[in-house]
N, C-alpha and C positions, 0 to 999 in steps of 0.2 A: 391486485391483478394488473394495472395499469402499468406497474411498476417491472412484474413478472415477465408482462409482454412486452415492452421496450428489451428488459435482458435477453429473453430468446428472440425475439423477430427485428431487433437494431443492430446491438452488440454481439450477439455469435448467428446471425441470421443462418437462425436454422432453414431447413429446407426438408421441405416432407420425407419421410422414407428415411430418415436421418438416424444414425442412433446413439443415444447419450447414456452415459455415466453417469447418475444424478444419485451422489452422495451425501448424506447427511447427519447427524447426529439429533437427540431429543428435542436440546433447545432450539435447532432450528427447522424441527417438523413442520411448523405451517408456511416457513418463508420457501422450503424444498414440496410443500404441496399446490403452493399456489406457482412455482417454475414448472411441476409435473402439467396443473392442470392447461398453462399457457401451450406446453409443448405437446398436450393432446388437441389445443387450438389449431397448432399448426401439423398437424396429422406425422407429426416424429415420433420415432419410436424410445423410448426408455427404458432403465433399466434402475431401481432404488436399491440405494444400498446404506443401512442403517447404521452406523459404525457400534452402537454399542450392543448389536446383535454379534460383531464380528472379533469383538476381543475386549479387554480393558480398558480404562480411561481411569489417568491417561496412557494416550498411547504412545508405547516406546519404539516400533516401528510400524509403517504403512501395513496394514489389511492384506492379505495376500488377495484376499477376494476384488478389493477394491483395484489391487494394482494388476490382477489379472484382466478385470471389466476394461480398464484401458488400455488395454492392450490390445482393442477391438473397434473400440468406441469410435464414432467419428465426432464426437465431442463431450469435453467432462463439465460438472457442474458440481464445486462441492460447498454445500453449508454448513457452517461449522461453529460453534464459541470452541476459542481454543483454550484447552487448560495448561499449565503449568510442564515443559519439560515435552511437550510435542512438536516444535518445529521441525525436527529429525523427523520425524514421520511425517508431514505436511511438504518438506524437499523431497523425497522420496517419490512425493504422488507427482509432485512438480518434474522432474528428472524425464519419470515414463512419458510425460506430458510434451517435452521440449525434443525427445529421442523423437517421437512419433511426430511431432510436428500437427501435433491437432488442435483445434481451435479448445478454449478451456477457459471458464469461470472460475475465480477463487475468491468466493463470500467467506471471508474467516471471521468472526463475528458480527455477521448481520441479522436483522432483526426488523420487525415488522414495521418499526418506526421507519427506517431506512429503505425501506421498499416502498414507502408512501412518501419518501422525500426523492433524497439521492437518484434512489432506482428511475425516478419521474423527468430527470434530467432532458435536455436536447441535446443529444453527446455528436450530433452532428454541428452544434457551435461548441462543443468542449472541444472537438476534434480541429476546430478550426484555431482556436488560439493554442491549442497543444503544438500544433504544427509551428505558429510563428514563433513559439516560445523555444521550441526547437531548435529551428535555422537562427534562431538570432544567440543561441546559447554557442553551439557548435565553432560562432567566431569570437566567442566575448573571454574577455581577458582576467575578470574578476566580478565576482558577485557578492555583493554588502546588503546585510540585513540587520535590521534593529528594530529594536521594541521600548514601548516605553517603561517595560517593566524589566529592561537590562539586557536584553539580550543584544551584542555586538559583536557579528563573525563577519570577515572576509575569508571567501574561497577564491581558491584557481583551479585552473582545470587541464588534466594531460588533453592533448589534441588527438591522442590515439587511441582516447576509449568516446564511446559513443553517449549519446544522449536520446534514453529510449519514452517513445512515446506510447501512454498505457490510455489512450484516451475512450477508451470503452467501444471501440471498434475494433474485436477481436478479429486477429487472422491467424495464420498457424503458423506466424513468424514468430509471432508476439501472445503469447496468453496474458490477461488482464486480471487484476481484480474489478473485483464488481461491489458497489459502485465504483464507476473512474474518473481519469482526471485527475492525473499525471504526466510529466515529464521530467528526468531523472538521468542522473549519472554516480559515477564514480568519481569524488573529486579527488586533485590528487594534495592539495593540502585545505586545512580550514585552522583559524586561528581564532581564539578572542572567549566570549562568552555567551552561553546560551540556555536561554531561560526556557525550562519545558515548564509552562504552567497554563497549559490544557490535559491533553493525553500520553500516557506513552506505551508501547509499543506491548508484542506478545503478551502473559499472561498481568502484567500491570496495569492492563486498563481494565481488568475485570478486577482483578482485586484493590487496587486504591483508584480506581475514577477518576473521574477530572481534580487535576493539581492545581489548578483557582486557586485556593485558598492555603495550597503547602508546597508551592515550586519549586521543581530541581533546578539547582544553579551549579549548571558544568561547566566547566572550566576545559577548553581544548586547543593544544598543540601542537602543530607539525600532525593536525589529521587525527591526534593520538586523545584520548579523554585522561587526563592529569588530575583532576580533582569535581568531587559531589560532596554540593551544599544543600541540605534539607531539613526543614524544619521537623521533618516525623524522622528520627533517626532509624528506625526499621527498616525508611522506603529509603533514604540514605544509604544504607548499608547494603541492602541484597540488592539495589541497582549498579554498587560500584561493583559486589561481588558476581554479578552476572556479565557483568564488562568484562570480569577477566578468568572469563571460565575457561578461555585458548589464546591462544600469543595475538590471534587479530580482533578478540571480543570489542576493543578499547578504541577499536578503528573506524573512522566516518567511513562507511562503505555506500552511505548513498546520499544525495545531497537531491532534492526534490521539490517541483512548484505543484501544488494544487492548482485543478484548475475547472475543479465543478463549479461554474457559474451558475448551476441549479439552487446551490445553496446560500441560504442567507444567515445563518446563525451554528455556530458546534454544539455539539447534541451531546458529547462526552464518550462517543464509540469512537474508536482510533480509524474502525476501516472507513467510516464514514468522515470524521473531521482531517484529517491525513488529505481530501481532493479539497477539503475548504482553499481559496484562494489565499495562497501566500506561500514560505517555503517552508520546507523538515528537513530534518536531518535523522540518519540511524546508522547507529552504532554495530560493528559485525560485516556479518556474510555482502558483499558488493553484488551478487546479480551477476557473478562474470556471464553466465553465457549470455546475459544480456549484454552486459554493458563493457567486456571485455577485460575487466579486472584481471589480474594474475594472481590473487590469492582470494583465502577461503576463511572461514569463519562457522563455526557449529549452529553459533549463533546470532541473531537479529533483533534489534530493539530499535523501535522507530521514539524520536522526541518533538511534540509539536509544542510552539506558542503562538498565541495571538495578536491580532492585529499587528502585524508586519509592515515595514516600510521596506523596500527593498533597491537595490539599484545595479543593474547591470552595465558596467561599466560606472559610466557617470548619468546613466540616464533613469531617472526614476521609473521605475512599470508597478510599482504596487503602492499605494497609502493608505493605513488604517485596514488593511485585509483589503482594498480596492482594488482593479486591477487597472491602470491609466489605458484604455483600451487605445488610442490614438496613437500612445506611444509606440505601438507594437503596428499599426497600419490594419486596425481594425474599428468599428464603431456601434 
């Protein structure tokens, strides 16, 4: 509960008389019961909507029901595990969400653990270093990250796409995930090596978990993914072949700092280790109306790894997942 009310009364401060879209699916009935009973806390009104009352899983497009609720709402909330071949459906809810300019939660595999952690945050200092990581991103010339388990990328960055901040204070410019703790762009090139040996992204981190102990070694080009190295040749295979499901599958379309300071340790759920402090990268769809991209992508795969050293420009801001707060003119 603690967790439920920081989401509605921080993050999308509701406001009585309010009325939300609170969608959900089975596995995430008690994380969508315990948002329901916060937003009965705050006298808003609701509306639940079960998705697998409303069609099949998985789903191949959004719920008409669901996309007609927002179409009204003055805020959504969806909980969700996602399965395999749904992100088409999950833009779709997004799309209505950005047309309408309402404020909007997207828990895509969250879970009760996370709502006792993450959800617990004070995203009034996440928001505060989101911001500096922002303006100090906006003039930086190159971004260097490395790991000691091999991961070495340098990005750059077009000056005409934006650097969007999801810091878990939703307005109706920006819809967030939830938990947040982000800051994020489109970079326009990244080169080098990059080790995902935590999570990755859409339906892979439900079915192989945390990559510890069998890491993807991508290999990326001119922004472009060129080669995957895995020890499970399975998870090898259907990740290179989910790269190139469209001519931009294979594409860095977002380059990302976590920056939940809530948390101290990856738990092995993507929505949740993705705000862990330090940077991601994913493969696909760029976020244009966010981030001002010019192309598109069917698909989205986020790759995270651990303990990062990072350096913006030449000046270090992260060691070992740490974030050098001084360096940023924070303390």
């Amino acid at each position: 509960m603690p967790g439920a009310r920081n989401a509605v009364e921080t993050c999308l401060g509701m406001r009585p008389g309010e009325h939300v879209a609170l969608i959900a699916d089975e596995a995430s009935r008690a994380v969508a019961a315990s948002i329901a009973a916060a937003l009965d806390e705050r006298r808003a009104r609701y509306t639940g909507l079960l998705l697998e009352e409303l069609g099949p899983r998985p789903m191949k497009a959004a719920p008409a029901g669901v996309l007609d609720e927002l179409e009204t709402a003055d805020v959504g909330v969806l909980c969700m595990t996602p399965q395999p071949g749904e992100l088409a459906a999950r833009m779709a809810i997004v799309r209505v969400v950005e047309r309408r300019q309402i404020r909007y939660a997207h828990m895509v595999g969250v879970t009760p653990e996370i709502m006792q952690q993450g959800m617990r945050a004070d995203y009034r200092l996440v928001d505060q270093l989101s911001e500096k990581l922002r303006a100090r991103m906006l003039g930086a010339e190159t971004l260097t990250v490395k790991t000691e388990a091999g991961t070495k990328i340098a990005a750059h960055f077009d000056r005409g796409l934006d650097w969007v901040k999801t810091s878990g204070l939703i307005s109706p410019r920006y819809w967030s995930n939830l938990p947040a703790g982000e800051v994020f762009t489109t970079p326009a090139t990244v080169d080098g090596t990059f080790v995902c040996d935590a999570t990755a992204g859409d339906h892979f981190n439900g079915k192989y978990g945390d990559l510890q102990a069998t890491p993807l070694m991508l290999e990326i080009q001119g922004a472009r993914l060129i080669g995957v190295t895995c020890a499970r040749k399975d998870l090898e295979q259907e990740f290179w072949d989910y790269c190139h499901t469209d001519e931009n599958s294979d594409r860095v379309g977002e380059l990302a700092f976590g920056t939940n300071l809530g948390l101290s340790a990856m738990i092995g759920i993507l929505l949740q280790d993705e705000k862990f402090p330090g940077v991601h990268i994913a493969f696909g769809d760029p976020y244009g109306s966010q981030t001002h991209a010019n192309w598109k992508s069917m698909t989205h795969v986020d790759v995270l790894t651990r303990n990062c050293d990072v350096w913006i420009d030449d000046d270090q801001v992260i060691e070992k997942g740490h974030y050098q707060l001084e360096h940023l003119g924070l303390r």
